[in-house]
C-alpha positions as CSV (number, residue, x, y, z in Angstrom):
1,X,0.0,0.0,0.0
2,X,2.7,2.3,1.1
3,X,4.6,1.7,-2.3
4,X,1.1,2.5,-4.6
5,X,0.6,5.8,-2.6
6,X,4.3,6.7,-2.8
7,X,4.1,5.8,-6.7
8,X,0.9,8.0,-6.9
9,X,1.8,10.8,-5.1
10,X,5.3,11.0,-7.5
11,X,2.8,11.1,-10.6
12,X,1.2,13.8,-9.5
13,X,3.9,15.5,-8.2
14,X,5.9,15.2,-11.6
15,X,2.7,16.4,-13.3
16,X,2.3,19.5,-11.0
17,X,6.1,20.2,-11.5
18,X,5.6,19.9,-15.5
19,X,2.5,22.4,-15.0
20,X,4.1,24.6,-12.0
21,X,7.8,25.1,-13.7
22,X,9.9,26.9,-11.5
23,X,7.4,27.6,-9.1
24,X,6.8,27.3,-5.5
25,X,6.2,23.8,-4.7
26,X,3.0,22.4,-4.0
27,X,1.3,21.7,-0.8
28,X,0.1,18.0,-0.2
29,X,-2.6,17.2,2.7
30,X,-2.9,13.7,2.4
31,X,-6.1,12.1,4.8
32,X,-5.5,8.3,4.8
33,X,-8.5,6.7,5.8
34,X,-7.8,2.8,5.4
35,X,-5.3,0.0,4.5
36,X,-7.3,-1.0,1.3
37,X,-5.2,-0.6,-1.5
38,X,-7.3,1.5,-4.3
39,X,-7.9,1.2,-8.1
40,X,-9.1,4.1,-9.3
41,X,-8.9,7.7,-8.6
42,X,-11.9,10.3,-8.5
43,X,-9.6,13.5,-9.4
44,X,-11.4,17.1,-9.1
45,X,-9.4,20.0,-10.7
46,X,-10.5,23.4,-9.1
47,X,-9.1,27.1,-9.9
48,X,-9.4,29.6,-7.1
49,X,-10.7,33.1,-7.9
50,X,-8.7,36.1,-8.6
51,X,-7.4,37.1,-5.1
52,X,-8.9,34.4,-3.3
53,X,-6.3,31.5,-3.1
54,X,-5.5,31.6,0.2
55,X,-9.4,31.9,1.2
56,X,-9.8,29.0,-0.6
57,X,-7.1,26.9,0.6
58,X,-8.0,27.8,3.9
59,X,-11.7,26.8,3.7
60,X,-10.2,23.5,2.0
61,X,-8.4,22.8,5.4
62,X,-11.6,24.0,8.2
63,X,-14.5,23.2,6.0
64,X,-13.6,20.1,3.5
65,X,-11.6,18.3,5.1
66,X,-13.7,17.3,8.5
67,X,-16.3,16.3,5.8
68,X,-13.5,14.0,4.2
69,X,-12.5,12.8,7.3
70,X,-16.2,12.1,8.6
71,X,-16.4,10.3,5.1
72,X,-13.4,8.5,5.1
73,X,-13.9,7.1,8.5
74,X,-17.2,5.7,7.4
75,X,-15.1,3.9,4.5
76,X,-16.3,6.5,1.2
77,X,-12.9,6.0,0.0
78,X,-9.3,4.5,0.8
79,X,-8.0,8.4,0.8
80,X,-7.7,11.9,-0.2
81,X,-5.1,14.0,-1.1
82,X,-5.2,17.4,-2.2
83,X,-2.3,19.4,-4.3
84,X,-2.0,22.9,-4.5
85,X,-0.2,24.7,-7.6
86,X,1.2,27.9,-7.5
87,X,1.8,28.6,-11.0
88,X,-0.7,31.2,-11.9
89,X,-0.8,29.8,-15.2
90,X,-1.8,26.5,-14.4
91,X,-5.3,25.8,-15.6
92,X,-6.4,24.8,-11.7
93,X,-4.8,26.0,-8.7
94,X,-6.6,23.2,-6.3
95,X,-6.6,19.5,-7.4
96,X,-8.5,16.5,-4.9
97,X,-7.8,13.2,-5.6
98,X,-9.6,10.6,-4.1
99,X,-8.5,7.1,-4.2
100,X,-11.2,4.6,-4.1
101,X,-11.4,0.7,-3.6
102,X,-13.6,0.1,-6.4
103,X,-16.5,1.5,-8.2
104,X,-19.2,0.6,-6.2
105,X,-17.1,3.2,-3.9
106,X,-17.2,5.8,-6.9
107,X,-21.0,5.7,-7.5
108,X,-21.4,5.9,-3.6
109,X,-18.4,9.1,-3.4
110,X,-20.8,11.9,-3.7
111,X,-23.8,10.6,-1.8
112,X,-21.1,9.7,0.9
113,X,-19.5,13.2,0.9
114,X,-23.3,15.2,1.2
115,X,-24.1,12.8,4.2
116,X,-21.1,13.5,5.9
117,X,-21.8,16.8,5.4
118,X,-25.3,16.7,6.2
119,X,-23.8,14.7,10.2
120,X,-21.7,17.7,10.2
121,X,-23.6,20.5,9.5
122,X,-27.7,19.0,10.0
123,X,-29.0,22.5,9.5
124,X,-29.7,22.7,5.6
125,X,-29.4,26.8,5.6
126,X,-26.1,26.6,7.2
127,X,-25.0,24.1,4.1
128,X,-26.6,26.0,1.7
129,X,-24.6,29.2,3.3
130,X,-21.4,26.9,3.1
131,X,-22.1,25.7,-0.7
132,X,-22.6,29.4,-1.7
133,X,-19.3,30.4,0.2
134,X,-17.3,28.0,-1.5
135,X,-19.0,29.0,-4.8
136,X,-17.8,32.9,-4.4
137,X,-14.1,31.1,-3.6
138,X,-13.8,29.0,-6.6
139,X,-14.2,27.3,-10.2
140,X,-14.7,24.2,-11.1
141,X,-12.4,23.2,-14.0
142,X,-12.8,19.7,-14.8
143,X,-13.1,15.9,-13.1
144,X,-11.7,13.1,-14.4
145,X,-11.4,9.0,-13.4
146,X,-8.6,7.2,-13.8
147,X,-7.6,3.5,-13.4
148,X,-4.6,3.2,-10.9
149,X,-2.4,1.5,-13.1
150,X,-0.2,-1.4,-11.4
């Protein structure tokens, strides 16, 4: 397990380097959440708005990831990492990738994340408040699956 997420996290790594050039390098919050070893990857590409990078990152760190976590300890996906580029050039400035177990797990990824959210956070204005906060932080650029090649 240790040697798939090493191999992953160096794939994405070289990609951000190829996107961020000489850049700062980017900032990795991995949450592990069990020993399973994944096969695929749900990958969510994300460009903060103009000024708001930090904001975003931020709300990434106090609002996202306690929903990941709540999540990933109910076994939504095998973990998450997110990767920050720095390169203002880059078409995304935020990239979440979740490794999954299988795709039953993908089809059940989003349902899984809006529960968790919903434990969280029960009171549906307060969520709708959230989702509209992180809308005014950011754009959503693309998603994409990919097999975890082995």
């Amino acid at each position: 397990m240790r040697a798939f997420v090493l191999s992953l996290v160096v794939f994405f790594a070289a990609g951000l380097g190829a996107c961020a050039g000489r850049g700062r390098p980017a900032t990795v919050a991995a949450i592990p959440t069990g020993a399973s070893t994944g096969t695929l990857a749900q990958v969510y590409y994300w460009r903060a708005k103009p000024g708001k990078f930090e904001e975003y990152s931020r709300y990434i760190r106090e609002l996202a990831e306690p929903i990941d976590h709540e999540a990933g300890r109910r076994g939504a996906f095998v973990s998450v990492t997110t990767y920050v580029a720095h390169d203002t050039t880059s078409a995304w400035t935020h990239m979440r990738v979740f490794v999954l177990r299988d795709s039953a797990q993908l089809r059940a990824l989003s349902g899984a994340l809006d529960s968790a959210g919903m434990r969280l956070e029960p009171d549906s204005a307060k969520r709708r408040a959230r989702g509209e906060y992180s809308a005014s932080l950011r754009d959503r650029v693309g998603a994409v699956t990919a097999e975890i090649l082995r």
